[in-house]
Structures are given as C-alpha cells and as structure tokens.
C-alpha positions, 0 to 999 in steps of 0.5 A: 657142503661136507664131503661124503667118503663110502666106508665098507661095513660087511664083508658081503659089499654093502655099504653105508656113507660117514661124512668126514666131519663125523669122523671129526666130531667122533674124534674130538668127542674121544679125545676130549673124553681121554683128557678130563679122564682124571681121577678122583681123590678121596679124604677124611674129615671127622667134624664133633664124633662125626666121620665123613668121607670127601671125594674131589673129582677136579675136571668133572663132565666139563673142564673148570668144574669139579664134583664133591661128594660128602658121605657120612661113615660113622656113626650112621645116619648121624645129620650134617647141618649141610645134609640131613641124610648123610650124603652130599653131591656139590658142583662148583668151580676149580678156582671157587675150591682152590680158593677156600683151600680145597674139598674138606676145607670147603666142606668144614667152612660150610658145616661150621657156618650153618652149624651156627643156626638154631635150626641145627643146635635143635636138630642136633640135640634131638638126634644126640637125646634119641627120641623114644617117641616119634610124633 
C-alpha cells in the first residue's frame, strides 16, 4: 500500500490527498518528456526536377524510434512513386536509418527502387503529357 500525504490546495483549508507514488509517476513522466525533447532536422532532396523537403526527427514519442516526413516543395502536387499526394509520414527504427545512411538516403533508396515499376513510368508519364481530359 502506498503512502498517502495531505497536500494544501486553497487558501481557504480545503484539502485533497496525491499518493507519493503520483508524484513519482509525474516526475518520471516529466523527465522522460525533457530527455526525448530533441529537435528536428530538416533536408533537401531534389530526385529528376522534383524538390523535396526531408525532416528527421530522432527520439520520436519513444527512445530508438524516429519520425521522417517527406514533403514535395516544387513543383506542386508533382507524384513521388512513394506518394501520390506529395506528403510522407514514415516511422522506423534508429539503427534501420543509420544503416541506409540517413533520411534522404532512405527516402531516395525507396523512391529509386519503386521508380522501377511500371506502374510508376505510366503514372509519370501521364503527369509529365498533362492530361486535357480527365476520364
């Protein structure tokens, strides 16, 4: 059984009880919250005319795991074979990002790989023709 310690609230005498073990938890709540506070970092990465914005952020609601966003800047609403609306939210481990050589490693490693397909040379085609009528 945990220890119960009467803590003041208002002026006026009322009072109201936190276990010490609640303390505890917000304590370790607050400094796990301090030591993933890390900060983002934010990359180019052009890939055929294409211009992207890459942002690593190590450390990402948990310890190991990192958050990768891919963001198309020029021109506009251009198709990625990864995405088709120009905006990527990956999650992954630390060590699987280190080991492809970082974020825009990663990201051009993938897009290149499915830049292979067929699926993507017809897709790319038909957005470099512009389409004059939409079926």
């Amino acid at each position: 059984m945990t220890k119960q310690k009467a803590v003041p609230l208002k002026a006026d005498g009322a009072r109201a009880t936190r276990t010490t073990a609640a303390k505890k938890g917000a304590a370790k709540a607050k400094a796990t919250k301090k030591r993933l506070a890390t900060t983002k970092t934010t990359h180019r990465l052009v890939w055929r005319d294409i211009t992207c914005r890459v942002t690593h952020t190590p450390d990402y609601i948990s310890k190991g795991w990192t958050h990768l966003e891919l963001i198309v800047v020029k021109p506009k609403g251009a198709p990625l074979p990864i995405t088709g609306t120009g905006y990527l939210s990956h999650f992954l481990d630390e060590d699987l990002l280190a080991k492809h050589g970082g974020a825009v490693a990663f990201f051009v490693g993938w897009i290149e790989r499915e830049a292979r397909t067929k699926a993507w040379a017809k897709a790319e085609f038909k957005w470099r023709q512009l389409e004059l009528f939409a079926r």
